[in-house]
C-alpha positions in Angstrom: 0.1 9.6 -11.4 -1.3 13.2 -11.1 0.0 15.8 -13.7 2.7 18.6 -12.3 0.9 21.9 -11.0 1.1 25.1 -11.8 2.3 25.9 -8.3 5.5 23.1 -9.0 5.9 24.3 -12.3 6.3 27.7 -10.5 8.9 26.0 -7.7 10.6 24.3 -10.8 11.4 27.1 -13.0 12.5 29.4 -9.8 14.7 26.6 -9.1 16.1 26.4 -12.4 16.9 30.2 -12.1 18.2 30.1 -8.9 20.1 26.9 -9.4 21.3 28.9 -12.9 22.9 31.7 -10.8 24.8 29.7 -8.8 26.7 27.4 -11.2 27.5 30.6 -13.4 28.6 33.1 -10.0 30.6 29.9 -9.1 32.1 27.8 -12.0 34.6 26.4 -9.8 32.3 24.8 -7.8 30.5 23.5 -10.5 31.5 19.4 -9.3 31.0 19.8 -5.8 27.5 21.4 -6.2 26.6 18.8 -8.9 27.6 16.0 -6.6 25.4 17.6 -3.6 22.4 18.0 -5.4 22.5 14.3 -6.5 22.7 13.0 -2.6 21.4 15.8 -0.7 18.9 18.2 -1.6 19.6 21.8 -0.7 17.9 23.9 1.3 17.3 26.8 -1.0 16.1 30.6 0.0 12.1 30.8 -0.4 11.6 27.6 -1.9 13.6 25.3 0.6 14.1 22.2 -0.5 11.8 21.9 -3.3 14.0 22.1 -6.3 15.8 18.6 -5.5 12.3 17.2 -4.4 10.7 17.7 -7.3 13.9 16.8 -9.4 13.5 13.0 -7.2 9.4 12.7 -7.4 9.4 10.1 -9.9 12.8 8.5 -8.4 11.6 7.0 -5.1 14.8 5.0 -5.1 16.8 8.5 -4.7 15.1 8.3 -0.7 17.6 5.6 0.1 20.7 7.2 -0.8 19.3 10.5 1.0 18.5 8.7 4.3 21.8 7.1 4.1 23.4 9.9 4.1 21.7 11.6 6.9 22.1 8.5 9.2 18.7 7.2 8.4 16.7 10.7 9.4 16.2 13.7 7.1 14.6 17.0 7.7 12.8 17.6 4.9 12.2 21.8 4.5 9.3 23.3 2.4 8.7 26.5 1.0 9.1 28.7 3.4 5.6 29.7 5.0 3.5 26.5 3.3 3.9 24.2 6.3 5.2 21.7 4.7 8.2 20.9 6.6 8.9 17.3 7.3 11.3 15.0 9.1 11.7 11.9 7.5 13.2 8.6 9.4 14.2 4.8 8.4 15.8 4.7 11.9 13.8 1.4 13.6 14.3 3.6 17.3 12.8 6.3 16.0 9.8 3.6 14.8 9.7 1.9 17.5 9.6 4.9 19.7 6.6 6.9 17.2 4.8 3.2 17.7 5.2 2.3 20.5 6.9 4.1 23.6 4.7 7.0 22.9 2.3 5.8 20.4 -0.6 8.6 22.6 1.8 11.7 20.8 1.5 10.4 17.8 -1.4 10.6 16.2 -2.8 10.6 12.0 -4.1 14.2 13.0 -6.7 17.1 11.7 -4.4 17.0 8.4 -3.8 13.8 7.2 -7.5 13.6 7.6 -8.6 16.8 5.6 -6.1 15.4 3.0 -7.5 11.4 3.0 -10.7 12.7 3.6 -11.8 9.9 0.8 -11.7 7.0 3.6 -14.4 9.0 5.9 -14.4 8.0 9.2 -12.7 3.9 8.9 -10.0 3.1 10.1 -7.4 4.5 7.5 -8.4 8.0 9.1 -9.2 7.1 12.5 -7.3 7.9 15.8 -8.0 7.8 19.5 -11.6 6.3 20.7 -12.8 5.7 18.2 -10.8 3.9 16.3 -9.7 1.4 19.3 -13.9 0.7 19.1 -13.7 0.0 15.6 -10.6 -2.3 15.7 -11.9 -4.3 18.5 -14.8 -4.9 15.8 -12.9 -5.7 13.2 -10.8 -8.0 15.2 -13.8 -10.2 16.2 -15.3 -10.4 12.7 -11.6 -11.5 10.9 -11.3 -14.1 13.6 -14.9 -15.5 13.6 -14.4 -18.7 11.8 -17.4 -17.7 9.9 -16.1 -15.3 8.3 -12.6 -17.1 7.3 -14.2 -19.8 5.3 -15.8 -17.1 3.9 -13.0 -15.4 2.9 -11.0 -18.8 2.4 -13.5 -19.9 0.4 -14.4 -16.7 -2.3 -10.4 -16.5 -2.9 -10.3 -20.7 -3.8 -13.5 -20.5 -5.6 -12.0 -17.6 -8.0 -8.8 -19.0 -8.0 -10.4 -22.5 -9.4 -13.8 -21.0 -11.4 -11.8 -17.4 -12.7 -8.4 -17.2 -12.4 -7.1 -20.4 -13.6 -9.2 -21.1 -16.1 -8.1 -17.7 -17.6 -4.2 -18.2 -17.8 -5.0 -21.5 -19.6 -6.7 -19.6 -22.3 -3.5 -17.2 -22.2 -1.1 -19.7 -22.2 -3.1 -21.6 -25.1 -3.2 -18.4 -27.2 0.4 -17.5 -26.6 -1.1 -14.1 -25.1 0.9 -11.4 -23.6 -0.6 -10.3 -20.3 -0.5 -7.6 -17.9 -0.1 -9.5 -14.5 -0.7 -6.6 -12.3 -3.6 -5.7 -13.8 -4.9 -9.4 -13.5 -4.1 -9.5 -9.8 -5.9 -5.8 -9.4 -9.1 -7.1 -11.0 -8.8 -10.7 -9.0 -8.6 -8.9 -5.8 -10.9 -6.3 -6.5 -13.2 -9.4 -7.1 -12.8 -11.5 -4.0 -12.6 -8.3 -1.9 -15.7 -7.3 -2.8 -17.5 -10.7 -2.6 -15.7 -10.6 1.1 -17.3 -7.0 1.8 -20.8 -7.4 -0.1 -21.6 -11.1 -0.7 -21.5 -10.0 -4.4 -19.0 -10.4 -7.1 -18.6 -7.4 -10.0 -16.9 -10.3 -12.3 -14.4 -7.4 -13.5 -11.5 -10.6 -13.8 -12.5 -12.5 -17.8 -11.1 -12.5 -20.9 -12.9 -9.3 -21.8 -10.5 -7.2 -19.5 -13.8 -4.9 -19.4 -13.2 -1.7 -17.6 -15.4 -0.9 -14.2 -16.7 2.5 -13.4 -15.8 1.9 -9.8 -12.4 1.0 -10.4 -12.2 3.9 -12.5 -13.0 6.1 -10.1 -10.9 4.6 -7.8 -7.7 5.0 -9.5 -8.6 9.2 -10.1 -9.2 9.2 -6.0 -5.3 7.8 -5.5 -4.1 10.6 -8.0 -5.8 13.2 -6.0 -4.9 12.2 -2.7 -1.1 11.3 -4.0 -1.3 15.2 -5.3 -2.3 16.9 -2.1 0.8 15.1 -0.2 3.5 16.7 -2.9 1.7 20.6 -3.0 0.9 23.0 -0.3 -2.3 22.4 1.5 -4.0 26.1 0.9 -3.1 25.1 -3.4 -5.2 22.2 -3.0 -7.8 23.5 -1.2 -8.4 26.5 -3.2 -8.4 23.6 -6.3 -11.3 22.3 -4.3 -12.9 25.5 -3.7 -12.9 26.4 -6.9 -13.6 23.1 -8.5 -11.1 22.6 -11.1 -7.8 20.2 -12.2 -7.0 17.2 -9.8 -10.0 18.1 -7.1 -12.8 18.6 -9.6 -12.1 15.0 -11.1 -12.0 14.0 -7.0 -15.7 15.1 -6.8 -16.8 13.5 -10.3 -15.0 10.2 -8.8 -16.4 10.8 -5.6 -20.2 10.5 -6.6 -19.6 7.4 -8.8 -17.8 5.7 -6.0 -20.9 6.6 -3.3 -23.1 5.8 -5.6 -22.2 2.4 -6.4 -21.6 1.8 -2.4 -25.3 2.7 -2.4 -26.2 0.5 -4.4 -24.3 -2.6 -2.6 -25.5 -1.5 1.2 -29.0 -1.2 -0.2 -29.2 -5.0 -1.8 -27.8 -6.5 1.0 -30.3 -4.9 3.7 -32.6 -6.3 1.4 -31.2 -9.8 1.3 -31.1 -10.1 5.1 -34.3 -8.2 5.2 -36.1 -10.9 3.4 -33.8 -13.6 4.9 -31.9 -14.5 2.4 -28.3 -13.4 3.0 -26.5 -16.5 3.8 -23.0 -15.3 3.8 -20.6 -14.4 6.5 -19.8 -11.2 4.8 -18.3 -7.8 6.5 -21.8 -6.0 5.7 -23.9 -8.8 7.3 -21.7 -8.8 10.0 -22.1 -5.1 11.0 -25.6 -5.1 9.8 -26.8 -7.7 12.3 -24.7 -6.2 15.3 -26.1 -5.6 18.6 -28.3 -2.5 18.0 -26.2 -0.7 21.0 -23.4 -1.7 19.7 -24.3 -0.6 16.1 -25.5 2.8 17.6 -21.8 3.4 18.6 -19.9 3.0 15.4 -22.8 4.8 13.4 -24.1 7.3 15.5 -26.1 9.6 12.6 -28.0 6.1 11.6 -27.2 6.4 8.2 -25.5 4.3 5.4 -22.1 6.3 5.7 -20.6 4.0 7.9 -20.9 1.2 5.9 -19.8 2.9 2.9 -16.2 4.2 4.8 -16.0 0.2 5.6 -16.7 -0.8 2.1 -13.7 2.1 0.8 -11.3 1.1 3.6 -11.3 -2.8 2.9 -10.8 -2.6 -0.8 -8.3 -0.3 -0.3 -6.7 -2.4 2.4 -7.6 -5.8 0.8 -7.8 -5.2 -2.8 -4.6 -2.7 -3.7 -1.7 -3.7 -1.0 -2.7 -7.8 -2.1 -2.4 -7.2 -5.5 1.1 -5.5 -5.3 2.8 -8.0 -3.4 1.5 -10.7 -5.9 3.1 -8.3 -8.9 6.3 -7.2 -7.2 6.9 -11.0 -5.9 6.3 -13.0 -9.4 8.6 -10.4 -11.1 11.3 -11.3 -8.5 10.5 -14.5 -9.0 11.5 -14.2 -12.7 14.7 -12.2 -11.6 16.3 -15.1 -9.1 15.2 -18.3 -10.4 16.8 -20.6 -8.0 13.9 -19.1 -5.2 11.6 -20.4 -7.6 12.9 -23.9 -7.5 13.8 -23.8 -4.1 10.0 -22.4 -3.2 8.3 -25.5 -5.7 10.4 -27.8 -3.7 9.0 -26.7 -0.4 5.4 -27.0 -1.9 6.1 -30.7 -3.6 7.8 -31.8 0.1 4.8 -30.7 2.2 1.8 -29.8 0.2 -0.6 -31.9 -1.1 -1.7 -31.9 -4.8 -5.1 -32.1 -3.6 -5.8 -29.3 -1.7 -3.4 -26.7 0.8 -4.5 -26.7 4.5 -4.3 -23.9 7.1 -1.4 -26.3 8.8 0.0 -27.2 5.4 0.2 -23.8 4.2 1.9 -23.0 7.7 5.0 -25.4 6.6 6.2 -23.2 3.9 8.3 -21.3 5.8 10.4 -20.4 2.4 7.4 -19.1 0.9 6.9 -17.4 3.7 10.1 -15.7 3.8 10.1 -14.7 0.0 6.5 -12.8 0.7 8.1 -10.9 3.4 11.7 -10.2 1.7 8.9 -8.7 -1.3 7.5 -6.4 0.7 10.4 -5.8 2.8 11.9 -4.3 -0.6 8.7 -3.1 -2.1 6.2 -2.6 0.9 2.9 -2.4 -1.0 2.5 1.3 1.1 5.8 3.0 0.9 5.4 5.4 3.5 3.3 6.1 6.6 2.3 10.0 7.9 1.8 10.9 11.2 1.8 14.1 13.6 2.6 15.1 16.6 0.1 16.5 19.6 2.9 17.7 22.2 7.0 18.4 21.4 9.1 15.1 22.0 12.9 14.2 21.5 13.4 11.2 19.1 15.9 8.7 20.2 18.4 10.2 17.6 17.9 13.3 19.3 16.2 15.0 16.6 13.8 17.7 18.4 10.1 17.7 17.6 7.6 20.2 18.2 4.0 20.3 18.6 1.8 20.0 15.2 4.8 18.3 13.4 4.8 15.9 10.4 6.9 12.8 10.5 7.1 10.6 7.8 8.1 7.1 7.9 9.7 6.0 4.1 9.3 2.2 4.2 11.0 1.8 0.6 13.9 3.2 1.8 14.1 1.5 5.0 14.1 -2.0 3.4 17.4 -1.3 1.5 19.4 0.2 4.6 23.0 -1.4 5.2 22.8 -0.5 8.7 19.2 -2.3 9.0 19.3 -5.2 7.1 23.5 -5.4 6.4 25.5 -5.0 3.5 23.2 -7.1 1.2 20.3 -4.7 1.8 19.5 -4.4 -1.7 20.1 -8.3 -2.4 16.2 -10.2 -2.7 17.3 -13.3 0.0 14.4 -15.4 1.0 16.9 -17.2 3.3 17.6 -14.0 6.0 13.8 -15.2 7.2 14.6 -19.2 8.2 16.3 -19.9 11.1 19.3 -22.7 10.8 16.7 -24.9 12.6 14.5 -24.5 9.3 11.9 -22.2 11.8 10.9 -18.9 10.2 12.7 -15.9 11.6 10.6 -13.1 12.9 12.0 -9.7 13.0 10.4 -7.1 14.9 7.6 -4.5 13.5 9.6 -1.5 13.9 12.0 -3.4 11.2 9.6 -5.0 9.6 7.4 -1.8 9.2 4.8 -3.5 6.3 2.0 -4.5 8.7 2.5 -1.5 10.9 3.7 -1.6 14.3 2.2 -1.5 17.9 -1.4 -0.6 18.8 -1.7 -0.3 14.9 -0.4 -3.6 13.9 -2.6 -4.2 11.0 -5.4 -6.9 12.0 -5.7 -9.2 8.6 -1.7 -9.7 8.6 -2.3 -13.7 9.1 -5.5 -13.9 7.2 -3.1 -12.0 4.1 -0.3 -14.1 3.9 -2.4 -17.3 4.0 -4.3 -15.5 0.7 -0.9 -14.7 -0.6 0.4 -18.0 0.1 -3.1 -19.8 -1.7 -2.6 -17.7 -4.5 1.4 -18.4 -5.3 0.9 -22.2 -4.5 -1.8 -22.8 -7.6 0.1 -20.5 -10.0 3.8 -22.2 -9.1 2.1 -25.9 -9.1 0.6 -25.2 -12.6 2.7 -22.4 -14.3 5.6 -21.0 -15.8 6.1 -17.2 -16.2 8.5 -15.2 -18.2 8.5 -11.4 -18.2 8.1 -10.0 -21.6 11.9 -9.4 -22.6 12.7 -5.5 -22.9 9.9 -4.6 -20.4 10.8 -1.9 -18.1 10.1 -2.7 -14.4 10.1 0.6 -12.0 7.8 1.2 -9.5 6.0 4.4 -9.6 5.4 6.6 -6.2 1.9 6.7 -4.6 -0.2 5.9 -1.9 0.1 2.1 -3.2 3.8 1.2 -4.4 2.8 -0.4 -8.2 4.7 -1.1 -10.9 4.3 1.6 -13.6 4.2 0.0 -16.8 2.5 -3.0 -15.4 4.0 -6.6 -15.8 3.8 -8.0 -19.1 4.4 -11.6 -19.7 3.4 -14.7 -20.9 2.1 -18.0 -19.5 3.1 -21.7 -20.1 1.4 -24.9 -18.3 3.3 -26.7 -16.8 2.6 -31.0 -16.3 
C-alpha cells in the first residue's frame, strides 16, 4: 500500500484541529458527534469529507455501514476545489441503469485514463470504438478451441509438473506457507505461458523474487495513490519526479522492457516457424494484416505490450485472489468443505476432470461465486459521465461526474442479498431442483455487467474450478492459528498479511 502524502497528512492534521474545536465549543454533544463520525462522514468546511475518509482508508469494511446508511448511495464530497467529488452506489438500479439502460453516458473517461495510464490503450482503459473492435478480437481468440487447450492445458501441466509437486515438499517438511503468494506466482506463471508461449518459472521452492513482478506491485501502489489524492498533487509528483510517481517511472521501464523482450522472441519463433502454440501473441501476430493495421495503427510493438499488461493484470491478479479469499473460507466453514469433496467424489473422476464433469459441480460453483460475491477480487469500478442524467434513486448527475461503484460493500447489503448478507452460504446459488441459480450482473457485479461483461468469465471459473478440485482431492489446509486475515484496499482486493498455513496429504 502507498505511504500517506504530504497533502493527506495536511487534510489529517487540519482535521484534527477542526474536529478539536468542535468537541471542546460543544462538550455536550460530544456522543452524538462521536457516533456520526463512526457511520457517516461529515462534510467539513474546506476539506469536505476528507477527515472521516482518510480515518476509513485502511477499513474498507467501514463502506458497508456508510452505504447502509445512506440507502445504498453516498455522495462522497472532496476538498473543496480539487474535483474530487464522488457519488458512490451499491444500489443494483443504479447498476443496472450505468450498465445497461444508458451504458453510451457512461463512459471510463479522459481521467480514469490519465490516472491508469499504466494499461495504455487495452481494454482496461478503453471506451467507445475502439474498444468494441478490440473485444470482438478478444472474443474470437478465448473461444477458438485452439486457444482453450492451450490455456486448459498450461494451467493442468503446472498444476501436475509445479504446483503439486511443491505442497508435497511442504507438507513433507511441515513448512509454513504463504498461499497467496503461491497462487500469485502460479498464475503469474500460466498467464504468461497463455500470453507469450514462455514460462518465467517464478512458482519453486526457491520463492525467488522476479523483477517484473516487482515492478508490478510498485505500479498498483501508484495507481491505488492517485485514486485517494487530488489529481494536480499527483501530477505535479510526476512532473517533478519524486515519491510514489518517480518509483512509477523506474517500474515503468523494467516492465517495458521485459515486454520487449517477450514480443521480440516470439516474432522470432514464428519468424523462423517455430511457434507452435496457440498463444494470445501468436494470435494477434498472425492476424489479417488489415485487420492488424486497425488495432495497431503506429505499427509498432505497443500494442502488444498494452495486451501483455492487461491480461496479467486481468488473468494473473483477480485469479489468484479468489483462490486466497476462497481456501481461507474454506478453513472458516468446514462443512462447505465436506459438502464441496462430496460433490467432487459423486461426479468427478479420479482420473481426470472434464469440461462436462467440471460443469456438474454446481456447489463448487456456488462457493466461487459467494467468494467473490463477499470479496470481489476488484472492489470497485470508476466511471464518468458525458451528459447530466437522473439515477433511478433520483440522485441528479451532471456532466463530467465520477461515479463509483463499491462492489465490497454491495456483497454484504441486507437489502441485496437479505438479512444474512454477511453469512458465506454456498447454498443461496442452487436451486431446490439441484440447478445453479443465476443472479443477474447488476447483483452479481464481479464480472461486470452489460456491453462490459468481462469475456473470460467461463474460461475463469473452469480454471478456478481445476485448480480447487486437485488441491481438495489431495489436501488438507489449516490456517496458521493467530494469523490475522484482513483484506487491504487496492485496485485488487488481497489479503494483507498473506495466508499462512500448512499442508497435509491426504490418502
Amino acid at each position: 500500500m502507498a505511504s500517506i502524502g504530504l497533502f493527506e497528512a495536511f487534510l489529517a492534521f487540519f482535521s484534527f484541529l477542526v474536529l478539536y474545536y468542535f468537541l471542546n465549543k460543544k462538550p455536550f454533544d460530544y456522543l452524538h458527534i462521536k457516533k456520526t463520525l463512526q457511520s457517516y462522514p461529515w462534510n467539513w468546511p474546506i476539506v469536505g469529507m476528507s477527515p472521516g475518509f482518510l480515518v476509513r482508508i485502511h477499513r474498507i469494511g467501514d463502506s458497508v455501514e456508510v452505504l447502509e446508511n445512506s440507502n445504498m448511495t453516498f455522495p462522497l464530497k472532496g476538498p473543496w476545489f480539487v474535483g474530487m467529488d464522488t457519488l458512490v452506489t451499491v444500489d443494483p438500479t443504479n447498476i443496472h441503469h450505468i450498465m445497461n439502460s444508458n451504458f453510451s453516458n457512461y463512459i471510463k473517461g479522459p481521467e480514469f485514463q490519465e490516472t491508469f495510464e499504466f494499461f495504455g490503450d487495452g481494454l482496461v482503459n478503453s471506451d467507445a470504438e475502439g474498444c468494441s473492435y478490440r473485444r470482438k478480437c478478444y472474443q474470437v481468440m478465448l473461444h477458438h478451441q485452439g486457444f482453450q487447450r492451450f490455456s486448459m492445458s498450461t494451467t493442468r501441466s503446472k498444476l501436475k509438473d509445479v504446483l503439486l509437486p511443491l505442497f508435497n515438499h511442504f507438507a513433507e517438511e511441515g513448512t509454513v506457507v504463504d498461499l497467496q503468494d503461491v497462487f500469485r506466482r502460479f498464475t503469474f506463471d500460466t498467464t504468461l505461458v497463455t500470453i507469450t508461449g514462455s514460462d518465467p518459472r517464478s512458482l519453486s521452492i526457491e520463492m525467488r523474487e522476479d523483477e517484473f513482478v516487482e515492478a508490478l506491485v510498485d505500479v498498483e501502489e501508484t495507481i491505488v495513490y492517485r485514486n485517494l489524492i487530488p489529481r494536480s498533487f499527483w501530477k505535479l509528483q510526476k512532473w517533478i519526479g519524486f515519491g510514489q510517481e518517480k518509483r512509477m517511472v523506474e517500474a515503468g521501464a523494467i516492465i517495458d522492457r521485459v515486454c520487449a523482450k517477450y514480443i521480440s522472441a516470439k516474432r522470432d519463433e514464428i519468424q523462423q516457424g517455430i511457434s507452435d502454440h496457440e498463444d494470445v501473441f501468436t494470435f494477434f501476430m498472425k492476424l489479417d494484416e488489415a485487420k492488424y493495421e486497425i488495432l495497431n495503427p503506429n505499427d509498432d510493438d505497443k500494442f502488444l505490450r498494452d495486451v501483455m499488461v492487461g491480461l496479467i493484470y486481468a488473468g494473473r491478479d483477480t485469479t489468484a485472489s479468489v483462490l486466497s479469499w476462497f481456501f481461507w473460507l474454506l478453513s472458516e466453514n468446514p462443512q462447505v468443505t465436506t459438502m464441496i469433496r462430496q460433490e467432487i467424489n459423486k461426479n468427478l473422476p479420479r482420473t481426470g476432470s472434464g469440461q462436462e464433469s467440471l460443469d456438474k459441480l454446481v456447489y463448487l460453483h456456488g462457493a466461487l461465486c459467494e467468494t467473490m460475491r463477499l470479496y470481489p477480487p476488484i472492489p470497485f469500478q470508476r466511471k464518468s459521465s458525458i451528459k447530466s442524467d437522473v439515477l433511478p434513486s433520483g440522485h441528479k448527475i451532471d456532466a463530467n461526474a465520477t461515479i463509483m461503484v463499491f462492489l465490497y460493500a454491495m456483497g454484504r447489503m441486507k437489502a441485496i442479498w437479505g438479512e444474512d448478507a454477511m453469512e458465506f452460504k454456498p447454498e443461496r446459488w442452487v436451486l431446490e431442483t439441484g440447478g445453479l441459480r443465476h443472479e443477474p450482473s447488476h447483483k452479481f457485479f464481479s464480472f461486470n455487467a452489460g456491453p462490459r461483461t468481462c469475456l473470460g468469465k467461463h474460461l475463469a471459473m473452469t480454471h478456478l474450478k481445476i485448480i480447487v478440485v486437485e488441491m481438495l482431492q489431495n489436501y488438507d489446509i489449516e490456517v496458521d492459528k493467530g494469523h490475522k486475515i484482513e483484506p487491504s484496499p487496492g485496485i485488487i482486493l488481497r489479503m494483507k498479511h498473506g495466508l499462512k498455513v500448512t499442508l497435509n496429504k491426504r490418502c
